[in-house]
N, C-alpha and C positions, 0 to 999 in steps of 0.2 A: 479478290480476283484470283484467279486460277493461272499456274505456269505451264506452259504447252512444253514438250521437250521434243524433238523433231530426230529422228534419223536418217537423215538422206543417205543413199547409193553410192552415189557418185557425185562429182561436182558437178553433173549438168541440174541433178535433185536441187541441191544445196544453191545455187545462183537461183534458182525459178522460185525457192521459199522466200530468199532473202529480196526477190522485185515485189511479190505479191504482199509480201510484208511492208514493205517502202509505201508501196502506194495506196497500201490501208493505213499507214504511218501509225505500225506497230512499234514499238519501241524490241531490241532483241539486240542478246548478246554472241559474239561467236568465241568458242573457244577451240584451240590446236589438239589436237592427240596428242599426250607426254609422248609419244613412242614415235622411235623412229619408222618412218614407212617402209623401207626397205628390212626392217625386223618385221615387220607385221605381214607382208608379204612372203617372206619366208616361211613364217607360222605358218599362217593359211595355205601354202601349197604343201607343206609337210602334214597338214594334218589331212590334207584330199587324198594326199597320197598314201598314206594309212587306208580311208578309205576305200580306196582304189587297191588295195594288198599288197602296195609297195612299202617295205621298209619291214622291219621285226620291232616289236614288243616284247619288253624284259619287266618281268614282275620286282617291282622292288625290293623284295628278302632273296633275289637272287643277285642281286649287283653286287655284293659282297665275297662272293662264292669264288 
């Protein structure tokens, strides 16, 4: 049999898999992000923000300088 691997959004995604799973009585495991959410949140607004033209980029043979 085949492993399905799922990405939900958000936790409203992730409960609606986890009912529709129950009552097909899927067997499924869940597991935690190693990361903390408040690092990961971070990430993601600093790299929108790049995006968006806020912040500067340094090439890396220049951090030495």
């Amino acid at each position: 049999m085949e492993t399905l691997i799922a990405h939900p959004k958000n936790e409203e995604q992730a409960t609606a898999l986890k009912a529709v799973m129950k009552v097909l009585r899927i067997e499924f495991e869940t597991e935690e992000s190693p990361y903390n959410p408040e690092f990961v949140k971070d990430i993601l607004q600093a790299r929108e923000d790049i995006k968006n033209g806020k912040g500067v980029k340094i090439v890396a043979e220049d951090l030495w300088k």
